[in-house]
N, C-alpha and C positions, 0 to 999 in steps of 0.2 A: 325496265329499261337498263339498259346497259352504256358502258363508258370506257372507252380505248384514248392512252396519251400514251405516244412517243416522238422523240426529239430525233429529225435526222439532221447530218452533221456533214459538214461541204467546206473546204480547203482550194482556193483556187490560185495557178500558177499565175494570170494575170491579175490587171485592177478590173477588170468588166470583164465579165463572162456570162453565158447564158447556159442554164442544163434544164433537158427535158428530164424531167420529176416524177412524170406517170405510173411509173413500172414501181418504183419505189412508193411509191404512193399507196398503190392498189395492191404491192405486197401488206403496208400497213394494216388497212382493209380487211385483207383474207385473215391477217395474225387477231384482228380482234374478234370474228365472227360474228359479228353483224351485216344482217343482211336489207336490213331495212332502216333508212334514217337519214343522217346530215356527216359530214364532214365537214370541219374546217382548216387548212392548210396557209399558217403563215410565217412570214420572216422574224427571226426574234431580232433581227435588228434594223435599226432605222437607217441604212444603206445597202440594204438588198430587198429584193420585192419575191412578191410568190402570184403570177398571173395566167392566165389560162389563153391561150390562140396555135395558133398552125405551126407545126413544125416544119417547117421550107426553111432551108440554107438564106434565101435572097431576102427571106423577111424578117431573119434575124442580123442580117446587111443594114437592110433598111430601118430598124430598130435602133441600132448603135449610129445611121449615122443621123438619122433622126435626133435620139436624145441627146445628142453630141452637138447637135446645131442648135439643140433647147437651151442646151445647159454645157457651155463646154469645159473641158477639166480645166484647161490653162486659158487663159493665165491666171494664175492662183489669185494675183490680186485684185481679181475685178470681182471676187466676192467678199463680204464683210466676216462670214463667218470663216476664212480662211485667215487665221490668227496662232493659233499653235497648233490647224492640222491644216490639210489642204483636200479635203474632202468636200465642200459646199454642193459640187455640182453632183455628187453620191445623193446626196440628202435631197435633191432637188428630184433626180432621174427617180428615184425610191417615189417621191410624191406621183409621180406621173404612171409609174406603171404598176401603184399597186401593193399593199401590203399583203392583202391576201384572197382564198376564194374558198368558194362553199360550193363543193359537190353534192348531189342527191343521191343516196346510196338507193340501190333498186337492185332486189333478187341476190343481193352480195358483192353485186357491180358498181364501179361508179358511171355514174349515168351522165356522160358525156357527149354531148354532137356529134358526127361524125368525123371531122376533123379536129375536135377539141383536144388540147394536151397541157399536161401542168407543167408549168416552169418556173425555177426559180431565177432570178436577174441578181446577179452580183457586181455591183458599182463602185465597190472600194472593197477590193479581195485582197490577196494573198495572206489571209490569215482565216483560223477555223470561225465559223458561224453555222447559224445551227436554223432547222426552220420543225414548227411543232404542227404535227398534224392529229388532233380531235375529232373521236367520230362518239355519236350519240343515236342510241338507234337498240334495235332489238332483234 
């Protein structure tokens, strides 16, 4: 059995962004050479998530304004944990969509739906955060 770790690494211009991950994902994949096995894909930090669903424009609309009716950012002080930062509703969005996912490696592919796609959700950005993808397999 074999064993592939590496860290990819994301910088985003806003506080909430959302990036399809796929392509980078399944470059990972090819660089380990396994062809049969498990991936695992998640956020090293507790205000970004790493989830799997449909790439459409209107559903990542619906996504932000969704977790945004769940958990809105402001006002900062309707959360407790907003005391020396003002992330609460980061840490909340993160619980909801996901730390991470487990692909099933097949013939060298990741063996996803047909519309399935990896994404990572970023809730409290504009600084680097990193998300680790692990594959085990032979």
């Amino acid at each position: 059995m074999k064993t592939y770790r590496k860290e990819l690494w994301f910088e985003t211009n806003q506080r909430r962004q959302l990036f399809n991950i796929t392509s980078q994902v399944a470059a990972c994949l090819r660089e380990s050479g396994i062809v049969d096995g498990l991936l695992l894909c998640n956020a090293m930090h507790i205000t970004a998530s790493v989830f799997i669903n449909d790439d459409e424009s209107g559903l990542h609309r619906d996504f932000e304004a969704w977790l945004e009716g769940l958990a809105p950012e402001k006002p900062y002080s309707r959360y407790h944990h907003n005391g020396y930062e003002d992330n609460a509703d980061a840490h909340l969005k993160r619980t909801i969509m996901g730390r991470e996912v487990m692909v099933a490696v097949t013939a060298g592919a990741l063996d996803l739906g047909p519309w399935e796609q990896i994404f990572y959700g970023e809730f409290d950005g504009k600084r680097r955060k990193r998300v680790l993808v692990k594959i085990i397999g032979g």
